[in-house]
C-alpha positions as CSV (number, residue, x, y, z in Angstrom):
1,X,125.5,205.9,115.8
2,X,123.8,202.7,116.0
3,X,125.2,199.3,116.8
4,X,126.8,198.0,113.4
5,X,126.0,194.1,112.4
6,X,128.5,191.5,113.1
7,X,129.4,191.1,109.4
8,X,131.6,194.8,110.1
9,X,135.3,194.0,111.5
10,X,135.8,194.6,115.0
11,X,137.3,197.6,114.5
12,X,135.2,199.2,112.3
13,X,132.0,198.3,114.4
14,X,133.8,199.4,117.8
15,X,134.4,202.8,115.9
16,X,130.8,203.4,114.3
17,X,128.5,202.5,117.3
18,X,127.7,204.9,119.4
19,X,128.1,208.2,117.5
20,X,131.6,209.3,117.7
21,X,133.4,207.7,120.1
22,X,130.8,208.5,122.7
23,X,132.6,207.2,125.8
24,X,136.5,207.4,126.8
25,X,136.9,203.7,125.1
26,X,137.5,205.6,121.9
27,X,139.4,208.7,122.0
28,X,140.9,208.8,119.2
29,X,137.5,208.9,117.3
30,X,136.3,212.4,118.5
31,X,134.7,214.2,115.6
32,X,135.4,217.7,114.6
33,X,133.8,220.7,112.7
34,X,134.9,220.3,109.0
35,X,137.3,223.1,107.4
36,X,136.3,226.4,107.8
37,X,133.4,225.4,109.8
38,X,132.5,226.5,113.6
39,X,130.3,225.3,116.6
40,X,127.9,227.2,117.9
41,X,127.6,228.0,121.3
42,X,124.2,227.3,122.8
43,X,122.0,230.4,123.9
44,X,120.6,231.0,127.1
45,X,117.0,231.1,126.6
46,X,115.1,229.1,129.2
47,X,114.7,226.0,127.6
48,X,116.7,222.5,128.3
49,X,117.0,218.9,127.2
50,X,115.1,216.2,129.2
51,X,115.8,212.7,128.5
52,X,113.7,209.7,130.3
53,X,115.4,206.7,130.3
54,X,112.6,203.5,129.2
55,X,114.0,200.7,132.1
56,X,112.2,198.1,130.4
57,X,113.5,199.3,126.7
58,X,116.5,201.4,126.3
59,X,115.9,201.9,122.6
60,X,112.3,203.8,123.5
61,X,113.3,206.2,125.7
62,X,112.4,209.8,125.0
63,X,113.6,212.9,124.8
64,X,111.7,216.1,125.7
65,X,112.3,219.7,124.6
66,X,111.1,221.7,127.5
67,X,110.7,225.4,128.4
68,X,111.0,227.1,132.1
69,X,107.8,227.9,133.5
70,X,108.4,230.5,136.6
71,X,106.2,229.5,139.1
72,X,104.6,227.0,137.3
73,X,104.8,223.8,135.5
74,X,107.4,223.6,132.6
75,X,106.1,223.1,129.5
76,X,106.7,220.5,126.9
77,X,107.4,222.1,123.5
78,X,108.2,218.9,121.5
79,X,108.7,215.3,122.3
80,X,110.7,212.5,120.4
81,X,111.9,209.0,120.6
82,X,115.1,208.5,121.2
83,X,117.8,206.0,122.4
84,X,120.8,205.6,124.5
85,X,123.0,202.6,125.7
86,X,123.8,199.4,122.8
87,X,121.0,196.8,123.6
88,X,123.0,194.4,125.4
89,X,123.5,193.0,129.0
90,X,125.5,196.0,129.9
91,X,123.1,198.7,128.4
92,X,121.8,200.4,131.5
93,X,124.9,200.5,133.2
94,X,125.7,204.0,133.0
95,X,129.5,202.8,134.4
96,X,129.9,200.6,131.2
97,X,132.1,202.4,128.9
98,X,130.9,201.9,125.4
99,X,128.2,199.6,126.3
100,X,125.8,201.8,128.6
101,X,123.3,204.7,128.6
102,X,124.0,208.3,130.2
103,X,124.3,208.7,133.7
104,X,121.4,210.4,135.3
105,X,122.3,213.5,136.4
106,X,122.5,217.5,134.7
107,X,124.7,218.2,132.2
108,X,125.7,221.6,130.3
109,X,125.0,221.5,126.6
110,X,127.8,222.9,124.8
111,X,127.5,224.0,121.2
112,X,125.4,222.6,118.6
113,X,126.0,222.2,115.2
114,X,123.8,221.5,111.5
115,X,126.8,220.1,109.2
116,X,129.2,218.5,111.9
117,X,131.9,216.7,110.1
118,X,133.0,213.7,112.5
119,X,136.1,212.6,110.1
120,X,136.7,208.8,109.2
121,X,133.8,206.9,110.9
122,X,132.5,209.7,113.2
123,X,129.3,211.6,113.8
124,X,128.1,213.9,111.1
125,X,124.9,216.5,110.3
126,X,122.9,217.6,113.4
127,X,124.8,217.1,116.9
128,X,124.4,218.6,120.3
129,X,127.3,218.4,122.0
130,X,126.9,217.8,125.9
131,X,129.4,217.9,128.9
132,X,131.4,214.6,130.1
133,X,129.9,213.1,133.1
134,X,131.6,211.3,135.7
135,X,128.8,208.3,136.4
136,X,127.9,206.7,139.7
137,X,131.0,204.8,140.9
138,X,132.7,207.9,140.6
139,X,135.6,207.1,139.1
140,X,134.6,206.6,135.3
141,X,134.0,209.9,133.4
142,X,131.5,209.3,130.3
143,X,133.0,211.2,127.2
144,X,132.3,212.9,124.2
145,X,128.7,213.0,124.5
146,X,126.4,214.0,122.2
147,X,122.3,214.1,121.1
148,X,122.7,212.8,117.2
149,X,121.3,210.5,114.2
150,X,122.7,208.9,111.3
151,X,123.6,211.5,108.1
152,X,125.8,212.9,105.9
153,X,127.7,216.8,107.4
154,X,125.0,218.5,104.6
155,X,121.8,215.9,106.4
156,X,121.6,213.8,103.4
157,X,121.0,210.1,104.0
158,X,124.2,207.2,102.4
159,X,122.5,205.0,99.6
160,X,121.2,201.5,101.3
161,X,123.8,198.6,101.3
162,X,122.5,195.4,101.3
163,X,123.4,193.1,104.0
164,X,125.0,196.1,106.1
165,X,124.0,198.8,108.3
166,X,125.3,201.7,107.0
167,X,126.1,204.7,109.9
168,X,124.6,207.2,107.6
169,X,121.7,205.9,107.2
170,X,118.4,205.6,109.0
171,X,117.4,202.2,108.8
172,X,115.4,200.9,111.8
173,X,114.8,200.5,115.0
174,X,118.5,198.9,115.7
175,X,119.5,202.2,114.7
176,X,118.6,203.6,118.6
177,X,121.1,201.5,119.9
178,X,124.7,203.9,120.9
179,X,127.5,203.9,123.8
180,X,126.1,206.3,125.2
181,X,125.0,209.0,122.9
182,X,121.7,209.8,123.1
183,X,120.2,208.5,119.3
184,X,117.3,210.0,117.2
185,X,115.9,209.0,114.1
186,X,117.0,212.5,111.2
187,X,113.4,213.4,110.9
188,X,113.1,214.0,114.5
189,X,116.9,215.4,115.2
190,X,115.7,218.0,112.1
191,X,112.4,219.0,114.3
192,X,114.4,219.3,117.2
193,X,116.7,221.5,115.3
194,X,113.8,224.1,113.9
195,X,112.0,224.0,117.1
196,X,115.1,224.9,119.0
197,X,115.5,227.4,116.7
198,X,112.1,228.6,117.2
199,X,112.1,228.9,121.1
200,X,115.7,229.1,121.7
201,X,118.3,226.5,122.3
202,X,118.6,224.4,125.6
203,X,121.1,225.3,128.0
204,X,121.1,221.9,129.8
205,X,120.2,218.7,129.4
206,X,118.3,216.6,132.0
207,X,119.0,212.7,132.1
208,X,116.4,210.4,134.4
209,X,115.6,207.1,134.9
């Protein structure tokens, strides 16, 4: 989720950026499926993830849907704006728990999931759920990691709040700012959603700078 506005109590604005607690700072935070609900399990079906990290703006990075080419040039199926680290000094140190982007590096996607249900001040709607990843220094493993926006579990959007940035709803560019999850505005988490569904879901996700 993106980073909250000071006028939010520490606690409360530690909790909500991010997405769920998208590094180990947070544990406690880690979303799961509401009652009665499952995650799916990703299908293998030759496409993956590919996020390319934007040095000069974290917050304008992109993320590509891509599909295996043998013997040739993958191709790009869909392309989106996305985000990753929390704007400040510290963003693109992928060693910064709750402050910096995803390490470069492959990671398995895990399951993916239309209604997640994060709980008190998690994630919720659209996630894909990636593996930890233990970043450059090797010692400090990134955490519940995930590609997600801001929503209700059913996609719906919260009602405005004046004077706060509400992590349900969609209301800027501030909004790309996270701890480490990778951040896209709901239209484009939806597209991603019905074109994965179209050409199959990534198995992998692919993090560059």
């Amino acid at each position: 989720m993106g980073i909250r506005r000071r006028i939010l109590p520490l606690a409360a604005a530690l909790a909500l950026t991010g997405g769920l607690a998208a590094t180990e700072a947070a544990p406690a935070l880690a979303a799961q499926p509401a009652s009665g609900q499952t995650t799916k399990t990703a299908a293998a079906d030759g496409t993956y993830l590919y996020f390319n990290k934007n040095q000069s703006n974290p917050g304008n990075s992109r993320l590509y849907l891509m599909k295996s080419i043998p013997n040739a040039k993958d191709k790009v199926l869909a392309k989106y704006r996305a985000g990753s680290g929390n704007g400040g000094r510290n963003a693109k140190d992928e060693c910064a728990s709750s402050q910096g982007w995803l390490p470069n590096g492959t990671y398995q996607v895990l399951a993916h999931d239309a209604h997640y249900n994060g709980g008190d001040q998690g994630i919720n709607g659209k996630v894909i759920h990636v593996q930890d990843k233990v970043c450059e220094n090797g010692r400090t493993t990134r955490a519940e990691l995930f590609v997600h926006s801001e929503m209700w579990p059913e996609g719906s959007q919260a009602d405005s709040q004046p004077g706060k940035d509400n992590p349900y709803r969609w209301d800027g560019d501030d909004d790309y700012r996270s701890l480490g999850c990778i951040k896209l505005s709901p239209a484009h988490i939806t597209n991603l959603f019905a074109k994965a569904e179209q050409y199959g879901w990534p198995t992998e996700l692919k993090v560059v700078s």
